[in-house]
C-alpha positions as CSV (number, residue, x, y, z in Angstrom):
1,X,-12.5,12.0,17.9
2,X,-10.1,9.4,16.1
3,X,-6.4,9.9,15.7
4,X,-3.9,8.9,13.1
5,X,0.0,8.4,12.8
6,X,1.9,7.4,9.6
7,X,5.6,7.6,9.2
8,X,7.4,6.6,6.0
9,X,10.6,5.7,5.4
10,X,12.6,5.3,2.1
11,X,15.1,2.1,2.2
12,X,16.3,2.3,-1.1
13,X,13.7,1.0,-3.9
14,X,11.7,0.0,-0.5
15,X,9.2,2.3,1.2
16,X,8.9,1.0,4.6
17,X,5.5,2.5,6.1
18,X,4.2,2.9,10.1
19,X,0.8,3.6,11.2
20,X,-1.2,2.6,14.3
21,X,-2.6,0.0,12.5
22,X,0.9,-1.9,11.9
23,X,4.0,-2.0,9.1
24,X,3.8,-2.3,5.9
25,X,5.8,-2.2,2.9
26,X,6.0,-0.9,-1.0
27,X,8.3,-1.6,-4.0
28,X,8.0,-0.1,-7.5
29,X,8.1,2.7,-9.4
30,X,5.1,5.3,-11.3
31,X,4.4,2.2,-13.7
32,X,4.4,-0.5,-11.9
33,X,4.1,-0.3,-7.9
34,X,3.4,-3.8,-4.9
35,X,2.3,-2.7,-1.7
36,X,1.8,-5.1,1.4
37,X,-0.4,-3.8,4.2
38,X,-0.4,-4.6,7.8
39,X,-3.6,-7.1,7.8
40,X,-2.3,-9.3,5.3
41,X,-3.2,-8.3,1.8
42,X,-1.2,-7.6,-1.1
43,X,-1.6,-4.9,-3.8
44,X,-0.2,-4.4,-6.9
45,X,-1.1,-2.0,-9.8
46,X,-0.2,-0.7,-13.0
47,X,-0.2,2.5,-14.3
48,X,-0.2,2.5,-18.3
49,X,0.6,5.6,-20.9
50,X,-3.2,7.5,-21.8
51,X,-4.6,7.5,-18.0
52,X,-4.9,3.7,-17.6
53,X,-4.3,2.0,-14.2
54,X,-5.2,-1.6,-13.0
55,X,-5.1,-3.0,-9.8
56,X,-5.8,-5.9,-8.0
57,X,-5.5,-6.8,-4.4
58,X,-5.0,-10.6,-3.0
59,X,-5.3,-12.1,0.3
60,X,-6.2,-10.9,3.7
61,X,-8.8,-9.2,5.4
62,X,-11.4,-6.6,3.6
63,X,-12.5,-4.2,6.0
64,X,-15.8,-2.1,5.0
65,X,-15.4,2.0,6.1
66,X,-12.9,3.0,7.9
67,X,-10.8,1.2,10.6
């Protein structure tokens, strides 16, 4: 049996983020949103009118499954 934690706190247009695997941090808004994770990589995406979104993720590790 795994466990989990995750706390997040709102820091003006931050969101600062706490889980058991680290800190991590998000800016943006519905349309356009960055999100740093604990392990290094970098995330940003874009939601557009219609249903469109687009993402891409930089840097880091890539884990396969879950942690």
């Amino acid at each position: 049996m795994g466990w989990h934690y995750s706390k997040s706190i709102k820091v003006g247009p931050f969101r600062v983020n706490l889980s058991r695997h680290g800190v991590s941090h998000s800016f943006g808004g519905r349309r356009f949103h960055v999100t740093s994770t604990p392990d290094g990589r970098r995330h940003v995406s874009v939601r557009l009118p219609g249903g469109f979104h687009l993402g891409k993720t930089f840097g880091g590790r890539h884990y396969r499954g879950h942690y």
